[in-house]
N, C-alpha and C positions, 0 to 999 in steps of 0.2 A: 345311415343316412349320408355320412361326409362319403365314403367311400362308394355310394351311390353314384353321387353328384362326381365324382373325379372319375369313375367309370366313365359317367357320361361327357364330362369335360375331353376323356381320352377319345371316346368314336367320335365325336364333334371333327378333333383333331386331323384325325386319320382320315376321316370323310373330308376333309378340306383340301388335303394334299390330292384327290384322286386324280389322276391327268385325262382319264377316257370316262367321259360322261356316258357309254354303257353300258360299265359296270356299275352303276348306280344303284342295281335291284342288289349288288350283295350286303347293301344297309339298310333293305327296305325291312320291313315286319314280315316276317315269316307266317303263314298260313296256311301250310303246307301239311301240317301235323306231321312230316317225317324229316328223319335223321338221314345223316350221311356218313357210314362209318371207313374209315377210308386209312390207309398206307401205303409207306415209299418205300421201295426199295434203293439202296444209293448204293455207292462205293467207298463208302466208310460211316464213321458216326460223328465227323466235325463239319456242321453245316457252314462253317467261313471256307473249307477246302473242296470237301470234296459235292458231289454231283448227283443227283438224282439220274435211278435207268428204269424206273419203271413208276404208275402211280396204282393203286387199285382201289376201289370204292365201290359199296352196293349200300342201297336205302332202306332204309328198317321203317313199315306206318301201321299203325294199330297193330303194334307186337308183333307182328311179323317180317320177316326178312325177304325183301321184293327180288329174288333172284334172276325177274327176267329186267332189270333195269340194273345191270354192273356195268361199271366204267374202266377199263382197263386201256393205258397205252403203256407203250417204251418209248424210252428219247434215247434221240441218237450222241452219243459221248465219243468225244476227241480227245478225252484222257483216258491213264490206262485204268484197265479194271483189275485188282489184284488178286493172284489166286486163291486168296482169305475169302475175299466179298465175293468170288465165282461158285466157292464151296458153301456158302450161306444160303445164296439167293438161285444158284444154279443161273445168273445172268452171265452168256458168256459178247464177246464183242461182234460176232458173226449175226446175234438175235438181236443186234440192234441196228443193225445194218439198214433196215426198212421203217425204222423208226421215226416218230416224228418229230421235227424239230421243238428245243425246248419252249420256246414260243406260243409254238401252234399248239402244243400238250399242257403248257397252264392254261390258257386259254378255253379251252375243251374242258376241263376240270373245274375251271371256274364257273363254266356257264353247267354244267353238271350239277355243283353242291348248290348255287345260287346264295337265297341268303339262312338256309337251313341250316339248324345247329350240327355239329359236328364230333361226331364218337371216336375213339381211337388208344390203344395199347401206347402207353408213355405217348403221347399223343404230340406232345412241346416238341419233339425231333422234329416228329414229320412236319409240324406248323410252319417251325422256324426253315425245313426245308425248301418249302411252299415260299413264304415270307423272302428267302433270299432271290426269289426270282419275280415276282409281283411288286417287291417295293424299285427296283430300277427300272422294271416296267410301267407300272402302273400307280405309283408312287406312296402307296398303301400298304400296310400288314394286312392278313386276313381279319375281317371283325364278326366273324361268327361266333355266336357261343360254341364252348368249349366242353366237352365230357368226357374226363378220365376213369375208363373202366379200371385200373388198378386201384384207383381212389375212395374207388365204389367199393371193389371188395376186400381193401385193406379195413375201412370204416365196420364191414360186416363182419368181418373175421376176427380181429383186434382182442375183443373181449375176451373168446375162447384161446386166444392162442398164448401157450406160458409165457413169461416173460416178454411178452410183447413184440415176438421176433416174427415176423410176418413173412414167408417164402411169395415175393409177388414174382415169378417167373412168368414167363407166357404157359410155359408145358404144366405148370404146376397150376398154374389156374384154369387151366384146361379140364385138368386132371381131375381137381377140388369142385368142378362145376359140372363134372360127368359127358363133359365135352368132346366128342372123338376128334382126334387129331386127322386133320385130311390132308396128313402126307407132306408133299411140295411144300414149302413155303416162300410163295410166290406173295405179289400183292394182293393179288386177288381172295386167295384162299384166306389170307394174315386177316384180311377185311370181314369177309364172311365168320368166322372164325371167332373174332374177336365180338361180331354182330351177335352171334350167338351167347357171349361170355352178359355180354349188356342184359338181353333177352332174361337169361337166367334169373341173374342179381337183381332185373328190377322187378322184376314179376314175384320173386319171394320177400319183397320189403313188405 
């Protein structure tokens, strides 16, 4: 109950600061029945440094994964991209060339997820990736619910596994969920991918 009422003390919060009254619907009540499972590619893993280069997102509604409705852009970056994060992501600075300004690409993303809850692999990265650009814009954190698919299958797995040592990898949970790997690991694919790992886990509870 107390932890209820401070959840709700915190969206109260966050919905107060908003500066553009039409983003309004991303606190509305969701009625949508579907999720939005969604991943950044960046140029590192320190959301106060470095920069989102790509977003990818597709919708999961009565158990299935909506494949003709995915969201993919690139943002165009004035920093450099290292050849660590080029061999990761295969984002090289030429593919982002035509990309959209970071602006215009949360923007699109946001009216995308709306105010639908939200799936994703270590999930708190990409949030706080999102969050660093939405709160100097638009004076907000994201307030969607949250769902961590390692959470999910750490919870599942726990019991059988000895000493408690849990392998939550992306490849290894792929692997344990009978998940084929497809290749690239782009936004896009990470999303679908991941959409599938949910899929799995929730349908065998």
């Amino acid at each position: 109950m107390f932890f209820s009422f401070i959840s709700n003390l915190k969206a109260k919060s966050n919905r107060s600061r908003l500066k553009e009254k039409e983003f309004e619907f991303l606190f509305e009540e969701d009625n949508s029945g579907e999720y939005v499972v969604f991943d950044t590619e960046t140029t590192g893993l320190n959301p106060k440094k470095d920069e989102i280069l790509s977003i990818g997102a597709v919708k999961i509604k009565d158990n299935k994964i909506i494949t003709s409705q995915t969201f993919e852009v690139f943002i165009k970056n004035t920093g450099e991209i290292s050849s660590k994060s080029i061999e990761i992501h295969r984002i090289r600075p030429i593919d982002l060339e035509n990309g959209e300004s970071t602006e215009v690409a949360i923007r699109e993303f946001l009216n995308f997820i709306g105010s639908r809850p939200l799936i994703g692999y270590y999930l708190e990265f990409d949030v706080n990736m999102i969050n660093k650009y939405i709160k100097p814009m638009l004076g907000i954190t994201l307030p969607n619910k949250k769902i961590e698919v390692s959470e999910i299958y750490y919870d599942k797995t726990i019991s059988s596994v000895a000493q408690g040592n849990v392998d939550l990898r992306f490849d290894t949970i792929l692997q344990k969920c009978n998940i084929p790997d497809m290749g690239a690991h782009n936004a896009v694919n990470d999303a679908i991918m991941t959409a599938m790992i949910y899929l799995k886990l929730t349908k065998e509870r």
